[in-house]
ROFI-252899 format. One record per residue (C-alpha): residue number from 0; x, y, z. Coordinates in nm, 2 decimals. Layout:
<pts>
{pt NUM {X Y Z}}
...
</pts>
This chain:
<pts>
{pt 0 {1.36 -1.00 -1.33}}
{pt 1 {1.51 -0.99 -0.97}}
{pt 2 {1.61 -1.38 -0.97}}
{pt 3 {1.99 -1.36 -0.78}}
{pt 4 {1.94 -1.06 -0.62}}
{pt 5 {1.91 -1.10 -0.19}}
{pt 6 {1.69 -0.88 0.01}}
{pt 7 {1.80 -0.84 0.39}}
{pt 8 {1.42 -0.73 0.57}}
{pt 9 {1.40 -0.60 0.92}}
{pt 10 {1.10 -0.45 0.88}}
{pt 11 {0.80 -0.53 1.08}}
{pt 12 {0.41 -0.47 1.03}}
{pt 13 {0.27 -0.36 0.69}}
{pt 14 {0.50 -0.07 0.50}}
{pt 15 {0.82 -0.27 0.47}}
{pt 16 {0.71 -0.61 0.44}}
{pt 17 {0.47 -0.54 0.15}}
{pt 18 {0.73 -0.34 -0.05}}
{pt 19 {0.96 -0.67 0.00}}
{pt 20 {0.69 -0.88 -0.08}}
{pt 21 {0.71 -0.69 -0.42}}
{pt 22 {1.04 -0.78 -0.44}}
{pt 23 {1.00 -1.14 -0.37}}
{pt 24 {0.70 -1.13 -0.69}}
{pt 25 {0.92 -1.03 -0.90}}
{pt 26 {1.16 -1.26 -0.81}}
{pt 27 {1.42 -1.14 -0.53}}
{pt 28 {1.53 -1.36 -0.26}}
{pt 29 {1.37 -1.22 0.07}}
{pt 30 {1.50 -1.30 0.44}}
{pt 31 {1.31 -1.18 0.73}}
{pt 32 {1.55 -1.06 1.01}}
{pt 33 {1.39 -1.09 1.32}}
{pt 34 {1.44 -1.03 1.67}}
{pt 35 {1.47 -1.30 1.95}}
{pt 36 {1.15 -1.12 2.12}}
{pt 37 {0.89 -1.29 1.89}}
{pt 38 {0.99 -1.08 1.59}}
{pt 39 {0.75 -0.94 1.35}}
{pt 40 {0.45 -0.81 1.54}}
{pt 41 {0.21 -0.84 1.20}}
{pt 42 {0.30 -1.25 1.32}}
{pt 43 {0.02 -1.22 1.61}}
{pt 44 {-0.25 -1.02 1.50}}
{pt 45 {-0.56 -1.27 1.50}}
{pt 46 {-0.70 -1.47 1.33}}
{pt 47 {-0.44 -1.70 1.32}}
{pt 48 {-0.42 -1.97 1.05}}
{pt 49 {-0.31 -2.35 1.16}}
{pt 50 {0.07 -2.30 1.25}}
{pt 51 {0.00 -2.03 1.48}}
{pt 52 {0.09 -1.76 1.27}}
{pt 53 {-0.14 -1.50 1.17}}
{pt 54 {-0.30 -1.49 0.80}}
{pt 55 {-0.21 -1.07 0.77}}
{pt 56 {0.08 -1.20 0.82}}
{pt 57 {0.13 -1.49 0.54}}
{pt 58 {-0.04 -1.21 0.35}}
{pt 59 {0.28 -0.98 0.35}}
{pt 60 {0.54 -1.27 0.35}}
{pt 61 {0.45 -1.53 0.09}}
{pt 62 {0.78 -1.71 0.04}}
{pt 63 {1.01 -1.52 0.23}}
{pt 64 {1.30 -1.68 0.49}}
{pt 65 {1.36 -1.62 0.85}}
{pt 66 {1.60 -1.58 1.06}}
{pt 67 {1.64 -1.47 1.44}}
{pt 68 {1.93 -1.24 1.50}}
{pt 69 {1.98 -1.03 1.85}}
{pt 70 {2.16 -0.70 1.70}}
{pt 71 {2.20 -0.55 2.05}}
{pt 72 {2.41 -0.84 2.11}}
{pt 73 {2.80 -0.80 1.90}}
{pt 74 {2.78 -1.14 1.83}}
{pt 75 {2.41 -1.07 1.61}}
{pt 76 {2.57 -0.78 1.46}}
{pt 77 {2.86 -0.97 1.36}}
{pt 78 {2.60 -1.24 1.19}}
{pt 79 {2.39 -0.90 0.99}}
{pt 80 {2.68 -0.75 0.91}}
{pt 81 {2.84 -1.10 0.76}}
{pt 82 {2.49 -1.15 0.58}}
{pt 83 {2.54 -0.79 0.44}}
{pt 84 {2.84 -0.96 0.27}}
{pt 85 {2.63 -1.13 0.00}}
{pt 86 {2.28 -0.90 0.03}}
{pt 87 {2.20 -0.65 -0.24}}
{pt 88 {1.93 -0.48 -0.04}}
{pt 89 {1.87 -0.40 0.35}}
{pt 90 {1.50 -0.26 0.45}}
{pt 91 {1.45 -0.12 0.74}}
{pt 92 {1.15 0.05 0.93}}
{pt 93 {1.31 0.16 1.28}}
{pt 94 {1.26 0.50 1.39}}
{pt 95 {1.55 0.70 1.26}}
{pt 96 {1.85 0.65 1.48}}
{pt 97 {1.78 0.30 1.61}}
{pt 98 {2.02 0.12 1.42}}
{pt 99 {2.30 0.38 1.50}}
{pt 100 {2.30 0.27 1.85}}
{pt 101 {2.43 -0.05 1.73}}
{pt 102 {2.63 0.09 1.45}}
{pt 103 {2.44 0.00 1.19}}
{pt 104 {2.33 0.35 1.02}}
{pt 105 {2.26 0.31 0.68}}
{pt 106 {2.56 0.51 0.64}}
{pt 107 {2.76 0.31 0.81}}
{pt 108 {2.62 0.00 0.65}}
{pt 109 {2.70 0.16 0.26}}
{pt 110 {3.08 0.22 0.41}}
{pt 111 {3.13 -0.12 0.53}}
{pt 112 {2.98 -0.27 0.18}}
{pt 113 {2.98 0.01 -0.05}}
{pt 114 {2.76 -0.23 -0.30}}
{pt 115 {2.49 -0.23 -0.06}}
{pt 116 {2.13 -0.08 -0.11}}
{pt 117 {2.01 0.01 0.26}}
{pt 118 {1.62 0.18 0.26}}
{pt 119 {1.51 0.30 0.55}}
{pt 120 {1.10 0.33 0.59}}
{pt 121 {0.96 0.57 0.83}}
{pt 122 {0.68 0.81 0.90}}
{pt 123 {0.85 1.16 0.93}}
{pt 124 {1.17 1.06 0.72}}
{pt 125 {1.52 1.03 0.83}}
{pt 126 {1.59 1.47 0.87}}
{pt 127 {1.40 1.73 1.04}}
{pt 128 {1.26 1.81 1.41}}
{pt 129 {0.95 1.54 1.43}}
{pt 130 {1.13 1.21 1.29}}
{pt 131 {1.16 1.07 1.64}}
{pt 132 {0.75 1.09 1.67}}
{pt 133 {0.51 0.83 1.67}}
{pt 134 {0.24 0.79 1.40}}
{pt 135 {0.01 0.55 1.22}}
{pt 136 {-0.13 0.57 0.87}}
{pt 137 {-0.39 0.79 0.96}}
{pt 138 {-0.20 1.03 1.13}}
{pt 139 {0.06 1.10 0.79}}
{pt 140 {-0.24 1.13 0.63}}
{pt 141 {-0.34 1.39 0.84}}
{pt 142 {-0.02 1.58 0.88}}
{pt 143 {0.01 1.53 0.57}}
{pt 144 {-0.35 1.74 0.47}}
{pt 145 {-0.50 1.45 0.29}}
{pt 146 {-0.77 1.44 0.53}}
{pt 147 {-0.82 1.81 0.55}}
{pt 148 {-0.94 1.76 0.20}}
{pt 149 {-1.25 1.54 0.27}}
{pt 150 {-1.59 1.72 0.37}}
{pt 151 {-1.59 1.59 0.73}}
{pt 152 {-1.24 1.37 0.79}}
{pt 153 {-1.33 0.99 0.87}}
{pt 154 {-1.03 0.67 0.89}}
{pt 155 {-0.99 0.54 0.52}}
{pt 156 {-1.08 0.18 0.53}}
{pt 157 {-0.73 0.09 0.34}}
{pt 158 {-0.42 0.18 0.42}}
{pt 159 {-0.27 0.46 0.19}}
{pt 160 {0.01 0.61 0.38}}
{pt 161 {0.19 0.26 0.44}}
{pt 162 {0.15 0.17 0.11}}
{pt 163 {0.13 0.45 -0.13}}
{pt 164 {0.32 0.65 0.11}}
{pt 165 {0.58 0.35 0.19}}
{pt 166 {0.60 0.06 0.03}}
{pt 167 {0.56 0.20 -0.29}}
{pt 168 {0.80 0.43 -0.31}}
{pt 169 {1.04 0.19 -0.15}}
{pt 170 {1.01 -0.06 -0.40}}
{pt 171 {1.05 0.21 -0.67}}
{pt 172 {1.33 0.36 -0.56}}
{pt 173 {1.49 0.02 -0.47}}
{pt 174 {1.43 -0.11 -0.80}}
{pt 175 {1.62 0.26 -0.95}}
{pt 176 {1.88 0.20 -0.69}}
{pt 177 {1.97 -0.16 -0.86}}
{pt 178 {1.96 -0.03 -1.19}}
{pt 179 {2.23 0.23 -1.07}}
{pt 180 {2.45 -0.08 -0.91}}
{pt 181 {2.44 -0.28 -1.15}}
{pt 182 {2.58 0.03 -1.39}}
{pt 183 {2.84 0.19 -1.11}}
{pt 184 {2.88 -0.10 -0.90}}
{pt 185 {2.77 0.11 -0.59}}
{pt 186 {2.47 0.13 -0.35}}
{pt 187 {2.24 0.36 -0.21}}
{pt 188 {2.08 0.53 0.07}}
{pt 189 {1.70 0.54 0.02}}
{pt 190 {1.47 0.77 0.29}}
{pt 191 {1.13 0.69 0.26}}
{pt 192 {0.89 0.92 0.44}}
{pt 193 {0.54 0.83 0.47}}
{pt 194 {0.45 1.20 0.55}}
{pt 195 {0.65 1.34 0.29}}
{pt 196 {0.52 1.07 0.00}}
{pt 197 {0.11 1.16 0.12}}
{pt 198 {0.19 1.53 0.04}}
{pt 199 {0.30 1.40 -0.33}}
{pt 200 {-0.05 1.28 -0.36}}
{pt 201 {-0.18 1.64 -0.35}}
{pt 202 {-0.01 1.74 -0.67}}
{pt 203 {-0.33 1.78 -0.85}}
{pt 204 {-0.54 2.02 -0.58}}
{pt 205 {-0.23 2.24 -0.50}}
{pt 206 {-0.13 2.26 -0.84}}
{pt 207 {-0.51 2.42 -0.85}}
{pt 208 {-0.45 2.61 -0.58}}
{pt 209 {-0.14 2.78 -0.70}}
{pt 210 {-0.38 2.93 -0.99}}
{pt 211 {-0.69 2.99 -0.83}}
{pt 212 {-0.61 3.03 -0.45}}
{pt 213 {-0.97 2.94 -0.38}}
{pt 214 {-0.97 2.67 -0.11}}
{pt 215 {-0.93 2.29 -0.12}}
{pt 216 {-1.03 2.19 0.19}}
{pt 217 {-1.37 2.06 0.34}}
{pt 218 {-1.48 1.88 0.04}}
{pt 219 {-1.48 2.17 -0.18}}
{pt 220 {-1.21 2.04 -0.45}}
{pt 221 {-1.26 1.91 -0.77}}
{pt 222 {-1.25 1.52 -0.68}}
{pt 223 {-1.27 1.58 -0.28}}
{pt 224 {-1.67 1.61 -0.36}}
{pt 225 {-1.71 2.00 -0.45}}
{pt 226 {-1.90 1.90 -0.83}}
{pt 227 {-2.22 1.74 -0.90}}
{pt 228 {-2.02 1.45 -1.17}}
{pt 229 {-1.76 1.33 -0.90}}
{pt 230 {-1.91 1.19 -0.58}}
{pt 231 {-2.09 0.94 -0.41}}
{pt 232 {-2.48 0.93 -0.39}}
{pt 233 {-2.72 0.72 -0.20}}
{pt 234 {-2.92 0.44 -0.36}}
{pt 235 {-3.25 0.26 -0.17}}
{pt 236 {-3.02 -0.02 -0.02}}
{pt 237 {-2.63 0.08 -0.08}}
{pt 238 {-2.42 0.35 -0.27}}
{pt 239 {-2.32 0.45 -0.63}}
{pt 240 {-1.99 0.63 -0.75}}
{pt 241 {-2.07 0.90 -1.02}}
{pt 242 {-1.72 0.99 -1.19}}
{pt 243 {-1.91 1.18 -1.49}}
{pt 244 {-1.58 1.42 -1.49}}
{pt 245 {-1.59 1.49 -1.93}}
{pt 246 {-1.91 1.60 -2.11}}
{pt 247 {-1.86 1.25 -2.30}}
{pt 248 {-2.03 1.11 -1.99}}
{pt 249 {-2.16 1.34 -1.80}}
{pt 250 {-2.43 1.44 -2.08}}
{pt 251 {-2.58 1.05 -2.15}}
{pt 252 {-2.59 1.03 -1.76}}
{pt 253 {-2.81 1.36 -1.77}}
{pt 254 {-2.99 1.21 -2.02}}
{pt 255 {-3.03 0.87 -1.94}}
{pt 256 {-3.16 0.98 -1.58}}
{pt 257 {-3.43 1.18 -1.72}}
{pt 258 {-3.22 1.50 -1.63}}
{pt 259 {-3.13 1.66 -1.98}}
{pt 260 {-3.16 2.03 -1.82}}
{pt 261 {-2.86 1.96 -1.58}}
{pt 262 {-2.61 1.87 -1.89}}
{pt 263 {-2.43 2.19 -1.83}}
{pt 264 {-2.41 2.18 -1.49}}
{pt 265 {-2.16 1.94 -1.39}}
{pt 266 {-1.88 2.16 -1.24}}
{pt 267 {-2.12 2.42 -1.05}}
{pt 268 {-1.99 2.42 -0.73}}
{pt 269 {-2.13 2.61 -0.42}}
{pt 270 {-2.51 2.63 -0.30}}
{pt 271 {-2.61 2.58 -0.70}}
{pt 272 {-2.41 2.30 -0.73}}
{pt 273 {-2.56 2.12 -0.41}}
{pt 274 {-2.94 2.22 -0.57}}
{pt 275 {-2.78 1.93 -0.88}}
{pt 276 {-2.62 1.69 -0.63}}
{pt 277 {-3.00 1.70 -0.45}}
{pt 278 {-3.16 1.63 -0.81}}
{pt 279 {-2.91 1.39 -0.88}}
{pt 280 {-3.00 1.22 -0.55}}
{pt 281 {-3.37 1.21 -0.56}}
{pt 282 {-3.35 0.98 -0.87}}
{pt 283 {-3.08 0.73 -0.76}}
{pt 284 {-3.22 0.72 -0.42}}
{pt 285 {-3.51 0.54 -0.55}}
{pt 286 {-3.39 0.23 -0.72}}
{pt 287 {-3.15 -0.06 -0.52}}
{pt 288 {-2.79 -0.09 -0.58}}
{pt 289 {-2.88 -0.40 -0.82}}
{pt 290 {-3.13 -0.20 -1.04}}
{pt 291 {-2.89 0.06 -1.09}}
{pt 292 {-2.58 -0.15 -1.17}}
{pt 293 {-2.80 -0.30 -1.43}}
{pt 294 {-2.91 0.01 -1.57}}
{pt 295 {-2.59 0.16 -1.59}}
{pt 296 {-2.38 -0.13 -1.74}}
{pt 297 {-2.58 -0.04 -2.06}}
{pt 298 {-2.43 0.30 -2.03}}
{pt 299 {-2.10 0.43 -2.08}}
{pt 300 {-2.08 0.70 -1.79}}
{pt 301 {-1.83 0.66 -1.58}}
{pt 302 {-2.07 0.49 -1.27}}
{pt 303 {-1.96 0.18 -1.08}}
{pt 304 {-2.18 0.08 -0.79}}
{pt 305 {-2.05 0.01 -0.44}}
{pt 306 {-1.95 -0.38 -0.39}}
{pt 307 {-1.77 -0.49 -0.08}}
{pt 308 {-1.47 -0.70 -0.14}}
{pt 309 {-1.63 -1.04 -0.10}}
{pt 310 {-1.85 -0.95 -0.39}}
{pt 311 {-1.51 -0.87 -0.59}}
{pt 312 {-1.39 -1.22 -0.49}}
{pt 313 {-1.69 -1.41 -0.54}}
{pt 314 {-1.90 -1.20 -0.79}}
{pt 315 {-1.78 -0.98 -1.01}}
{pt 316 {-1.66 -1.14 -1.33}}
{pt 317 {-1.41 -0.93 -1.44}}
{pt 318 {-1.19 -0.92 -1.17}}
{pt 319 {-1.23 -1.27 -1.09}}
{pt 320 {-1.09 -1.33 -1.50}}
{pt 321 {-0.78 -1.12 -1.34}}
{pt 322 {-0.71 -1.35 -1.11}}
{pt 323 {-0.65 -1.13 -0.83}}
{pt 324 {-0.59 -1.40 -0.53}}
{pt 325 {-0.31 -1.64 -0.54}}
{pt 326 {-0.37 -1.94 -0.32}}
{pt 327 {-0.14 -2.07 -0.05}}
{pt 328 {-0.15 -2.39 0.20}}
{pt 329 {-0.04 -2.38 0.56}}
{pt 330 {-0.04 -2.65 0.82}}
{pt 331 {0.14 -2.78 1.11}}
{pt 332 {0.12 -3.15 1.25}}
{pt 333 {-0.26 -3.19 1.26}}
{pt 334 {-0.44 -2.96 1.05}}
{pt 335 {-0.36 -2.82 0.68}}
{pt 336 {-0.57 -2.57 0.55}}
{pt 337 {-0.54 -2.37 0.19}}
{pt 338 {-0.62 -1.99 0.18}}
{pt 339 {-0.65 -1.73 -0.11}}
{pt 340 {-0.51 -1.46 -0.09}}
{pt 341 {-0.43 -1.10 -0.27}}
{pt 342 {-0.20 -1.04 -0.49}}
{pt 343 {0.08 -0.75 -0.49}}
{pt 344 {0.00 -0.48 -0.80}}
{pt 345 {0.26 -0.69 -1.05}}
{pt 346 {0.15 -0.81 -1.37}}
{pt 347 {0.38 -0.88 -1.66}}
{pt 348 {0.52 -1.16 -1.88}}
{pt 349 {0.70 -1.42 -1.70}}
{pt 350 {0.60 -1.31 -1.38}}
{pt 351 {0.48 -1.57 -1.11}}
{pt 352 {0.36 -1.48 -0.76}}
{pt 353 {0.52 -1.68 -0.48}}
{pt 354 {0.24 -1.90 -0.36}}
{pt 355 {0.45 -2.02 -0.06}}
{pt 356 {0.36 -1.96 0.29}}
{pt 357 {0.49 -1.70 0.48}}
{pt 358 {0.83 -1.85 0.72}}
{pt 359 {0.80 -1.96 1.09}}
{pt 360 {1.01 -1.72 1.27}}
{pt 361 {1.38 -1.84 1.30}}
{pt 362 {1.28 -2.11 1.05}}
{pt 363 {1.60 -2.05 0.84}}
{pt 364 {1.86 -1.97 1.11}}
{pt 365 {2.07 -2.33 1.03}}
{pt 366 {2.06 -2.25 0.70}}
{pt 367 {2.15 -1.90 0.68}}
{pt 368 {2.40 -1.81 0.97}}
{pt 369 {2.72 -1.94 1.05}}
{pt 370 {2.67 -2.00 1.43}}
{pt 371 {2.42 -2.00 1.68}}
{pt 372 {2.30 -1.69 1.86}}
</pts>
């Protein structure tokens, strides 16, 4: 569905590239623009894969182009703004101001080439007193209050601000943004803030919270852990995820455990509702992970166990019939070698994931610029 249209990518790291790596799935043309100081930093993190490049970073730039570009240099700048020309789409993950310095604001960008749709990625957004600050995924999520939510606040083993927070909504709103070009002929400014898209994840507890004023934090909301029918509990060897949240389920689970006098207890909250999360443990503490996934794939309950994601690659049937990975082969002189890899969330007719490696850095440069740096 994106087949002509040219993405111009200086992001770095995991935010921007996986939002253009979106793009490229469903069919956009995607050129890294890197700097002539090694360019993306994802490139490095080990372990790297047989042309010295590292496998994150094939990962979030399957079949992309790249080119090396010194924008604090006027001649670089000349080359961007000359690639601009023909682009539909710049990304960018700077901190807010960066590209100002060398006259390349987004609004400056959408004056030169009114078509143009610039989106600019960043952690506190592009307005306001903290957007010069540093931060990581876990620290949106905590400015954010997502982790203010959870009983005792721990990392998150995935990353949700860069994604959900970032990439995400980049794509969406890029993908609106081309919709509106291609009706008015004229391009956007798109300000992604990590921070800002993390709080839009809380809709459901502060929309609680706004009726019932009753707290949301420590571990006391609905699906932050505060009922019996949505948590985690311990097996013998692993862990099992209870998501009994309607009576349709939460009642056979009652029953099937042997617990029929707890089928109208699943939202009790407080010290009553730990007494059913205790009752609720005793049993599934004394069966392995194995017995239990078993038992409960008879059942409809809403119970999944705890896999790791070598068992979902390997193991579990139904997502290995999705065809989650999408294989690609990298080599240099001596060695070849051919990886799987994840998919982006895209599935619909006619699309095809790229299946090419991620590009060398400056790998395009004679193809794509008009001069040499």
């Amino acid at each position: 569905p994106l087949e002509g249209v040219k993405v111009l990518d200086l992001s770095r790291l995991l935010p921007g590239p996986f939002c253009t790596q979106i793009l490229k799935d469903l069919g956009a043309e995607v050129i890294k623009v890197e700097d002539t100081e090694g360019g993306d930093y994802c490139r490095y993190y080990p372990p790297l894969c047989a042309d010295g490049n590292s496998v994150i970073f094939h990962a979030l730039n399957r079949g992309k182009k790249s080119v090396v570009i010194n924008l604090k240099k006027a001649e670089g700048r000349a080359q961007f703004l000359e690639m601009c020309k023909t682009a539909d789409v710049v990304v960018e993950s700077f901190r807010p101001g960066v590209l100002a310095k060398f006259g390349l604001s987004p609004d400056e960008l959408l004056r030169l080439h009114p078509h143009l749709i610039v989106c600019s990625i960043s952690g506190y957004g592009q307005t306001g007193p903290d957007i010069l600050k540093a931060g990581h995924d876990n620290n949106y999520l905590a400015r954010a209050g997502v982790f203010a939510l959870m009983k005792e606040p721990t990392i998150l083993p995935v990353q949700v601000a860069d994604i959900c927070g970032g990439a995400l909504p980049g794509a969406i709103q890029i993908l609106a943004a081309l919709r509106k070009k291609e009706k008015t002929g004229k391009g956007s400014i798109i300000d992604v803030s990590m921070v800002d898209n993390c709080y839009s994840l809380l809709t459901m507890p502060l929309a609680r919270h706004a009726i019932t004023k009753e707290s949301i934090t420590g571990g006391t909301d609905l699906l932050a852990g505060g009922v019996p029918c949505y948590g985690v509990y311990a097996t013998k060897d692993g862990h099992i995820t209870v998501g009994s949240l309607e009576p349709k389920f939460w009642k056979p689970l009652c029953k099937a455990l042997q617990l029929p006098h707890l089928a109208d207890k699943q939202f009790v909250q407080g010290a009553d509702g730990e007494k059913v999360k205790q009752e609720l443990q005793s049993v599934l503490s004394k069966h392995d992970t194995k017995h239990w996934k078993d038992f409960f794939n008879k059942l409809d309950c809403a119970v999944e166990v705890v896999q790791s994601p070598i068992d979902v690659c390997k193991n579990d049937e139904q997502l290995k019939s999705r065809e989650l990975n999408v294989a690609i082969t990298i080599s240099d002189n001596h060695n070849k070698e051919t990886i799987e890899l994840p998919k982006t969330p895209i599935r619909m007719t006619g699309i095809k994931h790229s299946n090419e490696r991620g590009p060398l850095l400056g790998e395009h440069n004679k193809l794509l610029l008009k001069s040499k740096l």
